[in-house]
Structures are given as C-alpha cells and as structure tokens.
N, C-alpha and C positions, 0 to 999 in steps of 0.2 A: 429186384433180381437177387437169386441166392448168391450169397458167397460161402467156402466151405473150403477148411484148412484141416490139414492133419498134424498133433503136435504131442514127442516124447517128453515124458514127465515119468523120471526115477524108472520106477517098472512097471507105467501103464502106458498106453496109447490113445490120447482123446481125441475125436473128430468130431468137431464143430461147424454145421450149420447155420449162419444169421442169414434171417428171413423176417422184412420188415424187423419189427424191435425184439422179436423171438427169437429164441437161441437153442436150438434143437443137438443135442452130445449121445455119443455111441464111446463107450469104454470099452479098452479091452484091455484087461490085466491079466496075463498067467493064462489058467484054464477056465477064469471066468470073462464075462463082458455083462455090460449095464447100458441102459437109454435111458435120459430122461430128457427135459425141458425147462430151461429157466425164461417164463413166461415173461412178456412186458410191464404185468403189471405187480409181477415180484420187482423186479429193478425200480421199480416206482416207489414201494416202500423200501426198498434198503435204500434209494436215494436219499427218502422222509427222513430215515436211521441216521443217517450219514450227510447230512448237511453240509460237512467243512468239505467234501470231496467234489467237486465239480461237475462232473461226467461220470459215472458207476458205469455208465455203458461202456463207454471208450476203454476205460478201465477195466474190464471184462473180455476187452475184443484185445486188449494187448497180450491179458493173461493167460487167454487161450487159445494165440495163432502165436506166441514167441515164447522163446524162456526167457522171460522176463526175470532179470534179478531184483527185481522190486515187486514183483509177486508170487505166491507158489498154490499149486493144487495139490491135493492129500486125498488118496482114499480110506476112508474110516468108516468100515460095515459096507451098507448101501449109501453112503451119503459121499457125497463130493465137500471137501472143504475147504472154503478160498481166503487165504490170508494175504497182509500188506506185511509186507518187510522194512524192517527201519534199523539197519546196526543186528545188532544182537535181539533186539523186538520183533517180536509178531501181531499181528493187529490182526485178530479174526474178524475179518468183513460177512459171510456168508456160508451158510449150509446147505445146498441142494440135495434132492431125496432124488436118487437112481431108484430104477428097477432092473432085476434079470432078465437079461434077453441070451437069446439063442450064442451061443460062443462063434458056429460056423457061421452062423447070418452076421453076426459082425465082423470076424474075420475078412467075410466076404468081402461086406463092400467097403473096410478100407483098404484091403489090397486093390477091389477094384475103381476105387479112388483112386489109391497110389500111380497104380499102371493106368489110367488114362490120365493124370495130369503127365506122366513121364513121357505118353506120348506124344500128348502135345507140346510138350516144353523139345523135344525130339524136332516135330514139325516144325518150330517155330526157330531153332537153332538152326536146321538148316536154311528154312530162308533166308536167316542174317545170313550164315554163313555164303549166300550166294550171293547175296549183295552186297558183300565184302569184295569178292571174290569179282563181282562184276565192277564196283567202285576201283580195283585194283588194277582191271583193264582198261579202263576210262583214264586214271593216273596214268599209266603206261604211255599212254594214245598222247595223253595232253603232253607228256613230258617230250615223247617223241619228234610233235607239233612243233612244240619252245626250241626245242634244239634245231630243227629243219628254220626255222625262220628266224633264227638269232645270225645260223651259215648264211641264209639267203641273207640277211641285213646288211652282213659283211662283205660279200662279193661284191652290193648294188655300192656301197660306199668306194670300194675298190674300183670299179668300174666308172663312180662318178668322178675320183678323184684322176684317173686316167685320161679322163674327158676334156676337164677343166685345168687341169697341172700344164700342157701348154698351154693354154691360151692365158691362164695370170702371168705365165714366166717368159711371153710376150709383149703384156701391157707393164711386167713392171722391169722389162727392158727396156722397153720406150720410155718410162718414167726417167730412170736413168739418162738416155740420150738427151732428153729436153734438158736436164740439169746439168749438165755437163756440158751443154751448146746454147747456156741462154734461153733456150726456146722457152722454158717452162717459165720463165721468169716475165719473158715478153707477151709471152700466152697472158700471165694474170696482170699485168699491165694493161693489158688491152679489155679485158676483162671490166679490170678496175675504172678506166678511161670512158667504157663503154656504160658503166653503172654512172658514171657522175654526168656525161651528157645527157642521159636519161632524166637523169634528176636534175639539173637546169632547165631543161626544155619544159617539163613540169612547172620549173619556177616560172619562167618567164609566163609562160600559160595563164596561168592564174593572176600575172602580175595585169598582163594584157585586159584580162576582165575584169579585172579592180579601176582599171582607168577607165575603162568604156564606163563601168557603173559612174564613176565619178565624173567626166564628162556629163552623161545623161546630166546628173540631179546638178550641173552647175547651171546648162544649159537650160533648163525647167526654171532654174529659180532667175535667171534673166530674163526669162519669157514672163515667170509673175512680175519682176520688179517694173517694168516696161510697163505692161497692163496697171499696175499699181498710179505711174507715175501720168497716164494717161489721162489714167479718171479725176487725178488730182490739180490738171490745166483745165480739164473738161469743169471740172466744180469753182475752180476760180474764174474762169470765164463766166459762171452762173451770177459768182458774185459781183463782179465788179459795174455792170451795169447799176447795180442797186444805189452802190456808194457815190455813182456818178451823180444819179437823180437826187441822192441824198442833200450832196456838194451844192447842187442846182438848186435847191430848194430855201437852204440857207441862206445864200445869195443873192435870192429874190428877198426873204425877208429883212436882210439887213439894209436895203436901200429902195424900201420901198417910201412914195414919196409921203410927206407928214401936210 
C-alpha cells in the first residue's frame, strides 16, 4: 500500500510516494517543479556506500516526511541533495537527478493531496468529536445512576435502622432486667448446670460399657479356666490306674516264692 506525505523544506515543497522500496517525488520550487524517482536498487548501493548506517531507507523516509534536524534536502540544478547533519558537519549522503515537469501538474496534485487529506482528517475529527460528545453522555448517565443509588442506599439504611432500633432497644432492655433481677445470672447457672449433667451422663455411659466389657472377658476366662481344670482331673484319672498296676506288679515280684 502507497504511503504519500507532503513536506516544506526552506523554499520548495517535496511530495513523496513510498511504494514497495521505491520512492516516487514531485517538487515544487517557485515557478518551477521537478519529478523524479529514487529507485530500490539506488538505496541498495548507497547502503553498499554507507555500511556504518543501518537502514538508508528508514533514513530517507524520516528525511522526507519530517524536518528532521539530523537531515536536510537542497536543490542544486536538477538534482536533489541529501545530507546528514552532525554539529557544524555535513555528511553528503546522496544526489538524485530530477527532471522538469509541468509547474500546474504539480501544483495540482499537491494541493489536491493537501485538500483531500484535509478532508479527511475533517471526517475523521468529527467522528472523535462525536464520540466524545457521545462518551460525555454515557458520563453523564452513569454519574446520574451513582448519585440516584448512593440516595437510594441511604434511605434503605434509614429505613432498616427504623425497623430494627426497636426491637434491639427491647432486647437490650430485657438484658438489663435479668441483670438487675438475678435472672441473667440464674439463666447461665442453669445453663452451666445443664452442660455438666450432660457431661456426667456421658461419663457414666461409657463407664457403664467399660464394666460390661470387663465382666464379659472375666466371665470368658472362668469359663476357660473351669474347662482347663477339667481336662486336668480327666488326664489324671487316665493316669492313675497305670501306677496302680504298676504298684501291683512289684508286689507280685517281690514275694514271689523261691
């Protein structure tokens, strides 16, 4: 997309075209005017030239869309001349070669550059300006809003505390009577009385089921020991027939006859 600036320098008037890396100029100086073209692949060798400069291009689009106090254009004949500025130094960077062109053909089309950007920077003013103008009614509206519901916030407060102002300056008259009659003190006595039966009946509960457990496993272990001592008459009864025979048997041999 073209871009195309119009820009006063001492007592001429350049209008500059960039299109792609080309750069299309209409002069108009006095009673003359000039066109020429400083092609892409000019910039290509003054970049070669000019090695320590980074961008020649950039450099070239500053110096002929602004008055740049770091660069100046000169007409000398037909030629354009573009210097860098440093202090008191001039650095001739380039010479481009114009030709004569028609003085009303260019007059033309920068005045009719001039008047159609003017119209549309015109166009363009007004629509801010209407979206100012519309923003400034939206402000209006909203501030309106804030205030209606800040009054409203305050009446619902007003209204709430109308609601409720008896009824605390009820309960904290009865606060008052109880403390004044005992009541409040007997109140949390009873209270208090009422938390500590709660928690013995608790105790006892649990005490209750500690004993049943312990009953069980006493009862359990007299029912083994019983069983235990059962099997232990039952096993001595196995034996003692033995040692009876035993007894008997020695008996026999000791008097038996010779």
């Amino acid at each position: 997309m073209a871009e195309t600036f119009v820009t006063k320098y001492n007592d001429f008037y350049i209008k500059s075209t960039f299109l792609n890396d080309d750069i299309f100029l209409t002069v108009l100086a006095g009673k003359t005017a000039f066109s020429g073209q400083i092609a892409a692949d000019k910039m290509a060798e003054l970049q070669i030239k000019w090695p320590k400069f980074e961008d020649l291009q950039e450099m070239a689009k500053e110096t002929l869309t602004t008055q740049s106090d770091r660069y100046s254009l000169s007409l000398e004949e037909e030629s354009l001349i573009w210097r860098k500025l440093g202090g008191s130094a001039k650095l001739r960077l380039a010479s481009f070669e114009l030709s004569a062109f028609n003085f009303e053909d260019a007059q033309s089309e920068i005045i009719d550059f001039l008047v159609t950007c003017f119209l549309k920077n015109r166009t363009m003013l007004k629509g801010t300006k209407e979206n100012l103008d519309a923003g400034k009614k939206d402000m209006e509206k909203m501030r309106d809003e804030i205030s209606r519901l800040v009054s409203e916030k305050a009446e619902t407060e007003q209204l709430l505390l109308q609601q409720f102002l008896p009824i605390l300056n009820s309960k904290k008259e009865r606060i008052v009577e109880l403390e004044a009659g005992g009541g409040l003190s007997d109140w949390r006595s009873e209270q208090d009385t009422d938390q500590e039966d709660s928690q013995s009946t608790e105790g006892e509960e649990e005490g209750e089921e500690g004993e049943e457990e312990g009953g069980e496993g006493k009862l359990e272990g007299r029912k083994r020991k019983n069983s235990e001592d059962q099997d232990g008459e039952k096993a001595k009864r196995r034996l003692v027939p033995e040692e009876e025979e035993v007894e008997e048997d020695l008996e026999d041999g000791l008097f038996l006859d010779i």
